[in-house]
BAFI-945941 format. One record per residue (C-alpha): residue number from 1; residue in three letters; x, y, z. Coordinates in Angstrom, 1 decimal. Example, Ala and Ser with C-alpha at 12.3 -4.5 7.8 and 13.67 -1.06 7.14 Angstrom:
% BAFI-945941
+-----+------+--------+--------+--------+
! pos ! code !      X !      Y !      Z !
+-----+------+--------+--------+--------+
!   1 !  ALA !   12.3 !   -4.5 !    7.8 !
!   2 !  SER !   13.7 !   -1.1 !    7.1 !
+-----+------+--------+--------+--------+
% end
This chain:
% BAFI-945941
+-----+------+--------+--------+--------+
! pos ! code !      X !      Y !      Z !
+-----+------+--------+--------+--------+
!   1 !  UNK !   61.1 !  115.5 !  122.3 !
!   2 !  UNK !   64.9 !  114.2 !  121.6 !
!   3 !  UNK !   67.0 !  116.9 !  119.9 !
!   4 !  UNK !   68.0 !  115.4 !  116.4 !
!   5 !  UNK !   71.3 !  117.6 !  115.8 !
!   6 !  UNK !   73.9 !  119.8 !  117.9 !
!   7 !  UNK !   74.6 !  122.9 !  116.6 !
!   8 !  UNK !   78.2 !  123.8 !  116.7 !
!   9 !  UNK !   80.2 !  126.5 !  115.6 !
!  10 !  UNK !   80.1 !  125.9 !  111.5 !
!  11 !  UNK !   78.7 !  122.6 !  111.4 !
!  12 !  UNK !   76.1 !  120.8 !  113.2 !
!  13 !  UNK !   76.4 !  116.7 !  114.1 !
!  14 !  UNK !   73.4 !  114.5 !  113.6 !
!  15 !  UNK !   72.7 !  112.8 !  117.0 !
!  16 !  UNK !   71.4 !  109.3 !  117.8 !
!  17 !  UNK !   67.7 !  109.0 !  117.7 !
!  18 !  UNK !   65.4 !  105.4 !  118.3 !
!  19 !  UNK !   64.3 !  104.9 !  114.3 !
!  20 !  UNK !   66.9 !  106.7 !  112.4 !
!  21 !  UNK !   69.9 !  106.3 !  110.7 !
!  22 !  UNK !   72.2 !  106.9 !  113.6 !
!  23 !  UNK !   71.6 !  104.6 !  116.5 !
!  24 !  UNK !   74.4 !  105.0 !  118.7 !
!  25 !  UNK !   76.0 !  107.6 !  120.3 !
!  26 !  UNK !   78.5 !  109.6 !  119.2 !
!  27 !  UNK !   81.8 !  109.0 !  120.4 !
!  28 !  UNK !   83.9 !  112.2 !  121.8 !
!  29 !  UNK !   87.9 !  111.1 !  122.3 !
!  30 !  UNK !   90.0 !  112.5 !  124.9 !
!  31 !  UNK !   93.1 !  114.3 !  124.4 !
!  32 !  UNK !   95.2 !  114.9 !  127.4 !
!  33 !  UNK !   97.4 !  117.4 !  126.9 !
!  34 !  UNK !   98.7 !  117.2 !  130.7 !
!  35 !  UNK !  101.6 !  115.7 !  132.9 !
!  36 !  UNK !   99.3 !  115.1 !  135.5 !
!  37 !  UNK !   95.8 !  113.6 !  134.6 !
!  38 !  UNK !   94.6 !  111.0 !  136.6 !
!  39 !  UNK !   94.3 !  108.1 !  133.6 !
!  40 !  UNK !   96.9 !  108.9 !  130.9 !
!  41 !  UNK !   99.2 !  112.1 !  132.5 !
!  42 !  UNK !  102.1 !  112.9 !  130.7 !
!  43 !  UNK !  101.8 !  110.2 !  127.4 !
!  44 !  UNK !  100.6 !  112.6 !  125.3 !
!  45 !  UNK !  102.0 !  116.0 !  126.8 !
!  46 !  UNK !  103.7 !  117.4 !  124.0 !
!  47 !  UNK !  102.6 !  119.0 !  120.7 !
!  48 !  UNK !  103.6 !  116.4 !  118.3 !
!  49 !  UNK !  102.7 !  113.5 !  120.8 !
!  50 !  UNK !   99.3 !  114.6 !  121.6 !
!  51 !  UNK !   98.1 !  115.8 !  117.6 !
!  52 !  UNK !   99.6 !  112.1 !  116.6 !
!  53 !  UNK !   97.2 !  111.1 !  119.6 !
!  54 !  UNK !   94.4 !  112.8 !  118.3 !
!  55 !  UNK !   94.6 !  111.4 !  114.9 !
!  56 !  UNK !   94.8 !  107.5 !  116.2 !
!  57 !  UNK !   91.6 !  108.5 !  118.2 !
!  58 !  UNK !   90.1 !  109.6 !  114.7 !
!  59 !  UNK !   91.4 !  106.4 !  112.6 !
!  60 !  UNK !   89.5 !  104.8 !  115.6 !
!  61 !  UNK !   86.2 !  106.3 !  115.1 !
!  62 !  UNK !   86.1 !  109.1 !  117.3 !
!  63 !  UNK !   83.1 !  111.5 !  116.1 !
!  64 !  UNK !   84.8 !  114.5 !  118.6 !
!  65 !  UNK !   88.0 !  115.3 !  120.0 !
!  66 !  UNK !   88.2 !  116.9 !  123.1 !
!  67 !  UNK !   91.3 !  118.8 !  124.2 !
!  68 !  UNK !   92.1 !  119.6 !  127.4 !
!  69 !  UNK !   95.2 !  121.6 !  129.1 !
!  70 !  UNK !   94.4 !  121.5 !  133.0 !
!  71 !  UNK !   93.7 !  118.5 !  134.9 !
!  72 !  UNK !   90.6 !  117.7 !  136.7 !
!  73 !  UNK !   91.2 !  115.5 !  138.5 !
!  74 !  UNK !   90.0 !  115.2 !  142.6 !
!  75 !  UNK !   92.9 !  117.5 !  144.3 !
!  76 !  UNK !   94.6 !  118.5 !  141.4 !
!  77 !  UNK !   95.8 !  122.1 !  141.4 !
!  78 !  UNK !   94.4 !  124.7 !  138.6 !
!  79 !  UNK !   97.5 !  125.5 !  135.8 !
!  80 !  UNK !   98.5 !  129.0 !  135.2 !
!  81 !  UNK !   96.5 !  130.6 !  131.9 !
!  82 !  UNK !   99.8 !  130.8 !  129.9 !
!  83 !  UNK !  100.6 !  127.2 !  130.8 !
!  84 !  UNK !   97.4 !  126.2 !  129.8 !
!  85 !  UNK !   97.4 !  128.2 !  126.4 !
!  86 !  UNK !  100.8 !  126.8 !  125.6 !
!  87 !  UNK !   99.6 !  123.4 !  125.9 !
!  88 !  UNK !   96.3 !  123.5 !  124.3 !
!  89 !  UNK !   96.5 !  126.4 !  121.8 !
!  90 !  UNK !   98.4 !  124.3 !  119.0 !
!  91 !  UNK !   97.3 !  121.2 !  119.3 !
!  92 !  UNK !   93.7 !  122.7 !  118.7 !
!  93 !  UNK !   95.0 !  123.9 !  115.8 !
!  94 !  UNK !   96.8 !  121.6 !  114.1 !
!  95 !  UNK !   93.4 !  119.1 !  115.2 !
!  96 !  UNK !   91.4 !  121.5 !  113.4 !
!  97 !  UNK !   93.4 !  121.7 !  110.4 !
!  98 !  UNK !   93.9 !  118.3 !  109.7 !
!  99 !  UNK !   91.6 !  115.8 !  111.9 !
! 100 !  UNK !   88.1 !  116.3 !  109.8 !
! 101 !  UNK !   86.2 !  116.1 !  112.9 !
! 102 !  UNK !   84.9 !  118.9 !  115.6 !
! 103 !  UNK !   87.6 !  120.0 !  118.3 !
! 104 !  UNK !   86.4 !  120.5 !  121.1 !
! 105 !  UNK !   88.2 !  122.8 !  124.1 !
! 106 !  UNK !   88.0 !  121.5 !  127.9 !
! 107 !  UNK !   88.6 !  124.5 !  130.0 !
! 108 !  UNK !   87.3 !  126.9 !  132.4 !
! 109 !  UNK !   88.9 !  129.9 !  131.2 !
! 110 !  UNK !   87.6 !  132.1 !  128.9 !
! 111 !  UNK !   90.9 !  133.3 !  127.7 !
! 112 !  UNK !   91.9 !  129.9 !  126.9 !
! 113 !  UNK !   88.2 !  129.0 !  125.0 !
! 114 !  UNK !   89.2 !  132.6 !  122.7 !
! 115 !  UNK !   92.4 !  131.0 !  121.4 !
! 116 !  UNK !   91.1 !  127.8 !  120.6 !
! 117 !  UNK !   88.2 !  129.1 !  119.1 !
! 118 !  UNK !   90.8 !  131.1 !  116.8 !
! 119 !  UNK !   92.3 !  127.6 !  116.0 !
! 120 !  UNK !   89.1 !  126.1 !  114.9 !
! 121 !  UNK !   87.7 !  125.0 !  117.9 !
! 122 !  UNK !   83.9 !  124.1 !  117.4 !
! 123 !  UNK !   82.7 !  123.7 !  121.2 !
! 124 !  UNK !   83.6 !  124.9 !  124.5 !
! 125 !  UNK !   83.5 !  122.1 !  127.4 !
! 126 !  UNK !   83.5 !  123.5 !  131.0 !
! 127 !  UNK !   83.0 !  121.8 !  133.8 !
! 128 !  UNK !   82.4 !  124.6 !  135.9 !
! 129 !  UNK !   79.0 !  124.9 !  133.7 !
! 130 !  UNK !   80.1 !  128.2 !  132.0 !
! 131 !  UNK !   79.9 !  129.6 !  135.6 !
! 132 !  UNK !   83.8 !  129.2 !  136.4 !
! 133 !  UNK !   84.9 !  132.4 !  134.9 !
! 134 !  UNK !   82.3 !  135.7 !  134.4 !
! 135 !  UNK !   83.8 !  135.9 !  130.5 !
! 136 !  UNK !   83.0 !  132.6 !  129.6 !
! 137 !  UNK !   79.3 !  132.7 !  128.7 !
! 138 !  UNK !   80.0 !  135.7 !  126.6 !
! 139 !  UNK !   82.4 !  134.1 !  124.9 !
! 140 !  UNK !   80.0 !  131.6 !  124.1 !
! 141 !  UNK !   77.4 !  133.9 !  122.4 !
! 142 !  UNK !   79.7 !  136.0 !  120.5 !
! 143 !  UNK !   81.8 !  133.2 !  119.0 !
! 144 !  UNK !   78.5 !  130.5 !  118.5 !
! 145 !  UNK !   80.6 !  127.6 !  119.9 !
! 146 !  UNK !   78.6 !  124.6 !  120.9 !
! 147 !  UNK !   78.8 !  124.5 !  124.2 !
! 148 !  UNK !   78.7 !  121.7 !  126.7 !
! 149 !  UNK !   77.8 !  122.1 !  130.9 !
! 150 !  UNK !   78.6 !  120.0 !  133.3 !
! 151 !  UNK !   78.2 !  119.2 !  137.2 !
! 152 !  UNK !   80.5 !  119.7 !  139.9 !
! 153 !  UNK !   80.0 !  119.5 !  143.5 !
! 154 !  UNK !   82.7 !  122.5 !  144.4 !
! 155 !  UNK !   86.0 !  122.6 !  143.0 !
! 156 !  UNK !   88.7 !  119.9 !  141.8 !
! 157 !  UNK !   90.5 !  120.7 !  145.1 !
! 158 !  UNK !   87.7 !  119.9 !  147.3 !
! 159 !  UNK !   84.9 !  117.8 !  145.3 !
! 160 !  UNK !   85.8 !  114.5 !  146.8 !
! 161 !  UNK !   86.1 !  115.6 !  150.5 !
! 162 !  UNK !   82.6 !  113.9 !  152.0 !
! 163 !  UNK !   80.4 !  115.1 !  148.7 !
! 164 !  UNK !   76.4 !  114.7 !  150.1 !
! 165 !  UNK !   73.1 !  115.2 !  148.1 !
! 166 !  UNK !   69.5 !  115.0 !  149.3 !
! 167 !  UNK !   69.0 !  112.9 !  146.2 !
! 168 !  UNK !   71.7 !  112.3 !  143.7 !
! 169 !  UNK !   70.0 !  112.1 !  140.3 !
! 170 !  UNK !   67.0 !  114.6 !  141.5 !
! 171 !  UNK !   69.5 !  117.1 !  142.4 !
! 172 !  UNK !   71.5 !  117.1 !  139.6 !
! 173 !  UNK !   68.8 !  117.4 !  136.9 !
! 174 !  UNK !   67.5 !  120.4 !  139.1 !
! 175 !  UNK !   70.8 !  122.4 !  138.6 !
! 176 !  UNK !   71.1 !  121.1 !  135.1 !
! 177 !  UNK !   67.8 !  122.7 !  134.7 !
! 178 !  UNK !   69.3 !  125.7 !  135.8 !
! 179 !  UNK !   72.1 !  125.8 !  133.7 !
! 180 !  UNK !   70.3 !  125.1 !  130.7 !
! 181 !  UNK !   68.0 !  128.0 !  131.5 !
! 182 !  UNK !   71.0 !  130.0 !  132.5 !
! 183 !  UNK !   72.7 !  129.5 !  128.9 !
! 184 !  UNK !   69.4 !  130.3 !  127.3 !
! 185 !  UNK !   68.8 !  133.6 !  129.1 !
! 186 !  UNK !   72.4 !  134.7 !  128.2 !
! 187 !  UNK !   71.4 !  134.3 !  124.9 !
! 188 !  UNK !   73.0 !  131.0 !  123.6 !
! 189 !  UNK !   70.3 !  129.0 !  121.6 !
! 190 !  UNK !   68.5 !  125.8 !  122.8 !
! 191 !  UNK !   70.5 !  123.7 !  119.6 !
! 192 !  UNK !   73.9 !  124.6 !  120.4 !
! 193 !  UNK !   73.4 !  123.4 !  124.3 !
! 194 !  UNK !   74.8 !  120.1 !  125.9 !
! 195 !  UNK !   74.5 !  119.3 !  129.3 !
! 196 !  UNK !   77.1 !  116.3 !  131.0 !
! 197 !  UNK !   76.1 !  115.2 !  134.9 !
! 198 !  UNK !   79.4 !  115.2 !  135.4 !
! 199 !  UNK !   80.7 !  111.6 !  136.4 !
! 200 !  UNK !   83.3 !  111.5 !  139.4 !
! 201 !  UNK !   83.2 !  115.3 !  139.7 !
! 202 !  UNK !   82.2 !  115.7 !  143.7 !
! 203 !  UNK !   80.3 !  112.3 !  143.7 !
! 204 !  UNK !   80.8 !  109.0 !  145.7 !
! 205 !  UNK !   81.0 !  105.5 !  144.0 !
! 206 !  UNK !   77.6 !  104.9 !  145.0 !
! 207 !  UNK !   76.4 !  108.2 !  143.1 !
! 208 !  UNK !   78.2 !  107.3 !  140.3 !
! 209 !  UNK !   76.7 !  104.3 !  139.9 !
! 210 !  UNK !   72.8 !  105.8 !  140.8 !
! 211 !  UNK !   73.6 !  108.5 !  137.8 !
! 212 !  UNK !   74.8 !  105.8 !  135.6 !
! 213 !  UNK !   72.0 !  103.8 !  136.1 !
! 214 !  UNK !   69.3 !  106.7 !  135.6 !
! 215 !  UNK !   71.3 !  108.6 !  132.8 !
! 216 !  UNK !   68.3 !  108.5 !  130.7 !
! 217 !  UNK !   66.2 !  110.8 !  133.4 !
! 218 !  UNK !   67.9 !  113.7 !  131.9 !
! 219 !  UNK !   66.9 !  113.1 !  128.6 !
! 220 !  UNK !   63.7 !  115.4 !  129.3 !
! 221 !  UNK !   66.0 !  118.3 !  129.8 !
! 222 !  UNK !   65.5 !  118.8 !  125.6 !
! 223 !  UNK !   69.0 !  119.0 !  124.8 !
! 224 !  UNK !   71.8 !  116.4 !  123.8 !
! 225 !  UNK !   73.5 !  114.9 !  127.0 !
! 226 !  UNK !   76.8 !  113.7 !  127.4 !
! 227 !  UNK !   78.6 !  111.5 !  130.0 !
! 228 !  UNK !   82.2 !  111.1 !  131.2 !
! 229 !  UNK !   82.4 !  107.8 !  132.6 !
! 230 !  UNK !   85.8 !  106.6 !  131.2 !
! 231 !  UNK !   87.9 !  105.0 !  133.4 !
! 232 !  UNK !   86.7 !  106.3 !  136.6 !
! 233 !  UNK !   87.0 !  105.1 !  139.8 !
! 234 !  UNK !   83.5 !  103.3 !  140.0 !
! 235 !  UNK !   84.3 !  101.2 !  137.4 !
! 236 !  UNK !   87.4 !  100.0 !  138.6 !
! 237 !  UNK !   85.8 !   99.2 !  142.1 !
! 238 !  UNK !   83.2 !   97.4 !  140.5 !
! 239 !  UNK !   85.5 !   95.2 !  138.4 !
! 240 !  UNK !   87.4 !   94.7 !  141.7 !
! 241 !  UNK !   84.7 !   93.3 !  143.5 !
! 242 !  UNK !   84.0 !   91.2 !  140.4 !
! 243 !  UNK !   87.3 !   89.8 !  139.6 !
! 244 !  UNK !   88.6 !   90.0 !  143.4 !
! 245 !  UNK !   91.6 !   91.9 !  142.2 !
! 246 !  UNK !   92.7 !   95.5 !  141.1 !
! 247 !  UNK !   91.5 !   95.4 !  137.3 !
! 248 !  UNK !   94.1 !   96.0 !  134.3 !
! 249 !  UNK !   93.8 !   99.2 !  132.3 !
! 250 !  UNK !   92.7 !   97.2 !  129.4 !
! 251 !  UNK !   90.0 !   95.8 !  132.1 !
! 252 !  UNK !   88.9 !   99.4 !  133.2 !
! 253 !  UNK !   88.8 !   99.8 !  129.1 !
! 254 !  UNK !   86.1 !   96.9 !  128.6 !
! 255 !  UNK !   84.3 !   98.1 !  131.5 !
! 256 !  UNK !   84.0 !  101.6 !  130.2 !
! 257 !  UNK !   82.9 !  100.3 !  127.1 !
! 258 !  UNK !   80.2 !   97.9 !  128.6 !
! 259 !  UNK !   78.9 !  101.2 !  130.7 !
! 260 !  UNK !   78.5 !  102.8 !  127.3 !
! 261 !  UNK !   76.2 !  100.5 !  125.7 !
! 262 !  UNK !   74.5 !  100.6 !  129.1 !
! 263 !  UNK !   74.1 !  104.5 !  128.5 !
! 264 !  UNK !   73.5 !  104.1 !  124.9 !
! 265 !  UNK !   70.4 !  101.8 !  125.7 !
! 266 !  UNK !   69.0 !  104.3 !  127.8 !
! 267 !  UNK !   69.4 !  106.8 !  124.8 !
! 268 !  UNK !   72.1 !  109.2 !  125.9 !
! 269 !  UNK !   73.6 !  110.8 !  122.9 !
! 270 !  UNK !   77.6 !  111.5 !  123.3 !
! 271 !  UNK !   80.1 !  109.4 !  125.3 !
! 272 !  UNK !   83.5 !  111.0 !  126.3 !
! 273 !  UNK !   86.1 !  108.1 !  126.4 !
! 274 !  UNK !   89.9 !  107.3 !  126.2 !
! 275 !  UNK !   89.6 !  104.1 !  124.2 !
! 276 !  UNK !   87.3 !  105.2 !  121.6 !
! 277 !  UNK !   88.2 !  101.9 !  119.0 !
! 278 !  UNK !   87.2 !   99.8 !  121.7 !
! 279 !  UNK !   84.0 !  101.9 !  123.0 !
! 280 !  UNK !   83.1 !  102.4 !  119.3 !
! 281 !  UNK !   82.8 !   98.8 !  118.4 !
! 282 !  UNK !   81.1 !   97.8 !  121.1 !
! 283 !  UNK !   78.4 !  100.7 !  120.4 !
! 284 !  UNK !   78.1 !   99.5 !  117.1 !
! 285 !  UNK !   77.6 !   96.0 !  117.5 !
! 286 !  UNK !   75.1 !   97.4 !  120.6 !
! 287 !  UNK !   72.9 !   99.2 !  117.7 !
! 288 !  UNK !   73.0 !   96.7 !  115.5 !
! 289 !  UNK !   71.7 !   94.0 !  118.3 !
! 290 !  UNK !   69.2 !   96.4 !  118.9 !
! 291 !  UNK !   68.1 !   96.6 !  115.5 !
+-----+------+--------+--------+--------+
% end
């Protein structure tokens, strides 16, 4: 059975389900606070730039923001925790304050998840699955943050160096599995769970593509799921081969935005984008077309 809502920290969002009011999926935005990500590093690195940022993405129809102090991206090196904090720590805050939307915190630290929950923050997203740092699922049943889990074959240093699996999608719903049940034993409930298979994070183009293509085969796992396919390599090497040149950001925008409504027609509940007015529109004109 679908989940119908996500339970966050105060509030809970209404997700997409196949006769209901809400058809498509929500729409998380992406706020880079970094000099170094791999799509938009450094444009939005300060506190003013990156809160003005936020609230475009909101005027745009973002449904989440998600904030993020560290880069992720393949060989990137991890950022001191009071770097991190001072990057993150207002912007959550002031995104809390006055965006009237759930913030959402992208890290791996616990330390860093505290702060922002202080702030207002509403949902701790970790790519290490809550596994990264031994605080972190505590942290998450103390505080009753959402919480979302994703996939990563080893560590932003080393995840794109040769990554191999027996079976792409089988393999990642079994650790998803685990995770889930992980996050349940620990004591956080079933309703405030999310689980993300983690696009680009120690996979090949080719696995990319398989998970893309069989996003829906997580569904069974009972909770919402969420996918990061933004402007990821796949989707530029596919538009390559398609155009027969490199494509243009705004090109690597339309083809994250054609991948959603793939996603959302296999019922996947939350999309984590950069161009969220773009993504958005296309979703809705999707639902209504499928209507």
């Amino acid at each position: 059975m679908l989940p119908t809502h996500w339970q966050l920290r105060t509030r809970s969002l209404a997700l997409p389900q196949p006769r209901g009011a809400l058809r498509r999926p929500l729409v998380m935005g992406i706020v880079n606070v970094t000099p170094d990500s791999f799509s938009d590093g450094g444009r939005h690195a300060g506190v003013e730039a990156a809160v003005a940022h936020g609230l475009q993405l909101v005027a745009d129809g973002a449904d989440i923001l998600d904030v993020g102090g560290e880069s992720t991206r393949p060989y990137s090196a991890p950022v001191p925790l009071d770097e991190e904090l001072r990057r993150v720590s207002a912007v959550v805050r002031q995104l809390a304050e006055r965006s009237g939307v759930p913030v959402s915190i992208d890290t791996s630290k616990a330390a860093v998840a505290i702060e922002a929950i202080a702030g207002g923050a509403e949902i701790i997203n970790d790519v290490t699955g809550l596994a990264g740092d031994p605080d972190m699922l505590r942290v998450a049943v103390t505080s009753g943050t959402g919480v979302c889990a994703m996939h990563m074959q080893g560590t932003p240093q080393t995840m794109q160096v040769e990554p191999r699996y027996d079976n792409v999608v089988a393999d990642i719903h079994r650790y998803l599995a685990a995770r889930r049940d992980a996050l349940l034993q620990a004591g956080i409930p079933r309703e405030k769970i999310c689980l993300d298979p983690g696009i680009g994070f120690g996979k090949t183009h080719a696995h990319n593509r398989e998970l893309m293509a069989q996003a829906g085969r997580f569904l069974d796992l009972g909770v919402p799921i969420l996918v990061g396919h933004s402007r990821k390599g796949f989707i530029g090497k596919a538009l390559e081969a398609a155009l027969g040149r490199s494509a243009t950001r705004d090109e690597l925008d339309a083809g994250t935005a054609g991948a959603a409504c793939g996603l959302a027609g296999q019922g996947i509940q939350i999309v984590r984008v950069h161009a969220v007015g773009l993504v958005r529109a296309a979703l809705e004109l999707f639902a209504t077309m499928q209507r």
